[in-house]
N, C-alpha and C positions, 0 to 999 in steps of 0.2 A: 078179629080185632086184635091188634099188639095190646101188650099189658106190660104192665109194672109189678114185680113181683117184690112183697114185702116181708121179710120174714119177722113174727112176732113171738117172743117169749112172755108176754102180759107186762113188760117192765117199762121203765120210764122212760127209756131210752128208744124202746121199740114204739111207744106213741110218739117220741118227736119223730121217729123217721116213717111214722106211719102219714104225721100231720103233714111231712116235707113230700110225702108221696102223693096225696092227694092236692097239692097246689101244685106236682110238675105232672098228675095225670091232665087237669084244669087246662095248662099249658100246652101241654103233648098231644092232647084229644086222645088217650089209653085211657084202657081198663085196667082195673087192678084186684090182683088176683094176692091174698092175705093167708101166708102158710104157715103154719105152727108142726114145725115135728116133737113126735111125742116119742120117745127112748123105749126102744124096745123092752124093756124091761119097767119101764114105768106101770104101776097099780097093779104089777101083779108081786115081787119084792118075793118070790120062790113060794108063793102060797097058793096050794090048790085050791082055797075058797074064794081068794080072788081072783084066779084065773079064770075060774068060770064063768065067775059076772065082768070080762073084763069087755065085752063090747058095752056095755052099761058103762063104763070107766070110758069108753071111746068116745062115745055120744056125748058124755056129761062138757068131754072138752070138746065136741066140737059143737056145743052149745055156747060154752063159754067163750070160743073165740067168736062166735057170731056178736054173742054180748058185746065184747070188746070194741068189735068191728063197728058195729053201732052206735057205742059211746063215742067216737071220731066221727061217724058220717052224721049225724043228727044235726044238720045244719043247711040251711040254705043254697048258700055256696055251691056242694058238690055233690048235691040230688040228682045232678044229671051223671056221676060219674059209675061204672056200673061196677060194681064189687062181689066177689066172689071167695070164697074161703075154703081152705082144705087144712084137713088135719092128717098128714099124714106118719103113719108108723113107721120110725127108723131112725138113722143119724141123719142131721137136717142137712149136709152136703146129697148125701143118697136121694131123700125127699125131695128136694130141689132140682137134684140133678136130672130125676126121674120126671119131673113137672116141666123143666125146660124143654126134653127131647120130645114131648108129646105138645106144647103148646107155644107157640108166636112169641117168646118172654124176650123183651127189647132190654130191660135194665131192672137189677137188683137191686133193692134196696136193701143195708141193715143200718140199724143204729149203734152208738157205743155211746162210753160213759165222757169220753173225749177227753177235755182237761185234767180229767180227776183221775184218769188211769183205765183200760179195758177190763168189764168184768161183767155179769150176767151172760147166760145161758149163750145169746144171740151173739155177746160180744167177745166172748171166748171163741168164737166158730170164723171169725170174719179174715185172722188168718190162712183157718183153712180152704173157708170157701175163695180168697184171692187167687190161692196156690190151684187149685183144684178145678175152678170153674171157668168156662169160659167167657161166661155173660160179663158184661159192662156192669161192674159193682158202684152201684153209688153207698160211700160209708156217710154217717150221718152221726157225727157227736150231737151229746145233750144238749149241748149251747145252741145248735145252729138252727138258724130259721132260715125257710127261700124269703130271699129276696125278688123284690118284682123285676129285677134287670139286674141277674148277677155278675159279677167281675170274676171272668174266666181263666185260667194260666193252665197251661198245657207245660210241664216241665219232658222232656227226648234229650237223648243224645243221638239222635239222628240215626242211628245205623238200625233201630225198631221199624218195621213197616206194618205201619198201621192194618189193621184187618178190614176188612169190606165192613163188616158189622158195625164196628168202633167207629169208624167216621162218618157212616150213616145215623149213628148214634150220635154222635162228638156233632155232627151240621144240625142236627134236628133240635136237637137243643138249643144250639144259636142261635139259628133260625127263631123258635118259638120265641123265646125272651126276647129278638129285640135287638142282640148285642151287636153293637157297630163292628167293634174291635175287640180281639181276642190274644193276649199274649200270649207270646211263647218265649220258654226259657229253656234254653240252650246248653245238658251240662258238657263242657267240652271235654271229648277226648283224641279230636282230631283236628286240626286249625285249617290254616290255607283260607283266604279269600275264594280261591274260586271253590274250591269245596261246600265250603259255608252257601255262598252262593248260590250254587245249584239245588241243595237240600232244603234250603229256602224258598224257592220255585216250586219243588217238588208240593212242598206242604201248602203253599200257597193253592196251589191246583185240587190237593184235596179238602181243604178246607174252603169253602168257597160264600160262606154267607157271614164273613166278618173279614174287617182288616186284619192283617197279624203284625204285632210289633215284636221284634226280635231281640231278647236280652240273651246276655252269655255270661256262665261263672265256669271258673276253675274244676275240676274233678277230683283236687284234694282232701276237698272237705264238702262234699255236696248237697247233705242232709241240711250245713248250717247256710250254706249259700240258697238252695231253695226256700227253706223256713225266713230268713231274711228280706230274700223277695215277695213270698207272700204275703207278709206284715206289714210291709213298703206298701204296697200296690193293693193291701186291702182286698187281697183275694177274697172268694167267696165261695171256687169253686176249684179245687187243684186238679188237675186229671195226668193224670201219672201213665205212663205204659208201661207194662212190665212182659221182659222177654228173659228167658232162658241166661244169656249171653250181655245182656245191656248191662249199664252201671244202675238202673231204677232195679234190676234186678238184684242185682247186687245186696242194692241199697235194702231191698225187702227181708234179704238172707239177715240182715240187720235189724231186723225188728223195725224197719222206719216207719209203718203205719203208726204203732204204737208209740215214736219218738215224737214224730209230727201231730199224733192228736193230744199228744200231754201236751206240746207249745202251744197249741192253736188251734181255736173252735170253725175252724173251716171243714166243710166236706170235703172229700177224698172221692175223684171219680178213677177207677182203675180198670183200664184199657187194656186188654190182649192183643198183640199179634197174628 
């Protein structure tokens, strides 16, 4: 079965993106799969008394994340959703990374603190794991809640080519919710009609379960032409691609996760190539 991977630190942030995962498993028909890395050096702090008892220190948390996991599902709703948790030893990109290559993981979840600034354990990491990983990261500020039929914007500058993964991801999602129409924002760094054109067909053709409406802004200032659009259009869902060589990459060398979630309580879905 595909899952939904969520990474939890116990903080407030990682229950809204726990609650956001359980109404897009509800959607998606996945399981979700609830990971907690515990820092190699956690509960033992260079003492041989407690290195001894430290699977006693393993268990305790991986009790407590069961706890946790249960304060979320104890609900009607999402009894049918099937839930599984792992505590695993190490830096949580490694943990994660380790979990991906051995299991079906369609999209990550993490949460952050969104408007108010990145900070907690989970929210500290979500740069890394952008840079790092290849899965379809859904970020998830404290403000957001799914919506039952979200407003979707897709920001490319067209020279990115989508992954097989990512668009089977990016259609299933649209699919599930519903969505007629799906924007797309355009940051330009190459013009011409017939160009535009063609790259537009292109996407057309991968994206196939929503209309696409095509907007275009400048590449001067693109961080504020996107934040612009999103608050216009009442997004709900940004999904970003990021490549090596693009301006979204660029724009990430910039800290813009972190620019875009102090403006705005929207999710951050981030696409690889």
């Amino acid at each position: 079965m595909k899952q939904i991977l969520v990474a939890s630190d116990f903080s407030k942030s990682a229950a809204n993106a726990m609650e956001y995962a359980l109404g897009l498993a509800k959607v998606l028909h996945m399981d979700i799969c609830v990971i907690h890395a515990i820092h190699p050096t956690e509960g033992i702090d260079n003492n041989i008394y407690n290195a001894i008892f430290i699977e006693d220190y393993y268990n305790n948390k991986r009790q407590a994340l069961r706890s946790w996991v249960d304060e979320h599902t104890d609900k009607e709703e999402v009894k049918d959703v099937e839930i599984t948790t792992l505590c695993g030893v190490g830096f949580l990109k490694n943990v994660i990374g380790k979990y991906a290559e051995e299991n079906k993981v369609e999209l990550l979840v993490m949460g952050i603190t969104g408007s108010t600034g990145i900070a907690g354990i989970v929210g500290s990491n979500v740069s890394i794991m952008v840079s790092k990983m290849k899965i379809p990261t859904l970020i998830i500020p404290l403000e957001s809640k799914l919506p039952k039929m979200p407003t979707i914007t897709l920001a490319t500058d067209y020279e990115t080519r989508l992954s097989a993964e990512d668009v089977k991801a990016l259609n299933e999602m649209v699919r599930a919710f519903g969505s007629e129409k799906m924007q797309v924002l355009y940051v330009v760094e190459k013009s011409g009609s017939h160009y535009l054109k063609s790259r537009e067909e292109k996407l057309r053709d991968l994206i196939t379960h929503a209309d696409l409406e095509f907007n275009y802004i400048n590449d001067s200032k693109p961080l504020n032409g996107i934040m612009e659009f999103v608050e216009k259009q009442e997004t709900d869902l940004l999904c970003l691609v990021k490549h090596h060589h693009n301006i979204v990459y660029r724009l990430f060398n910039k800290s813009t996760v972190n620019q875009v979630m102090n403006r705005s309580v929207k999710a951050i879905l981030v696409l690889h190539e």
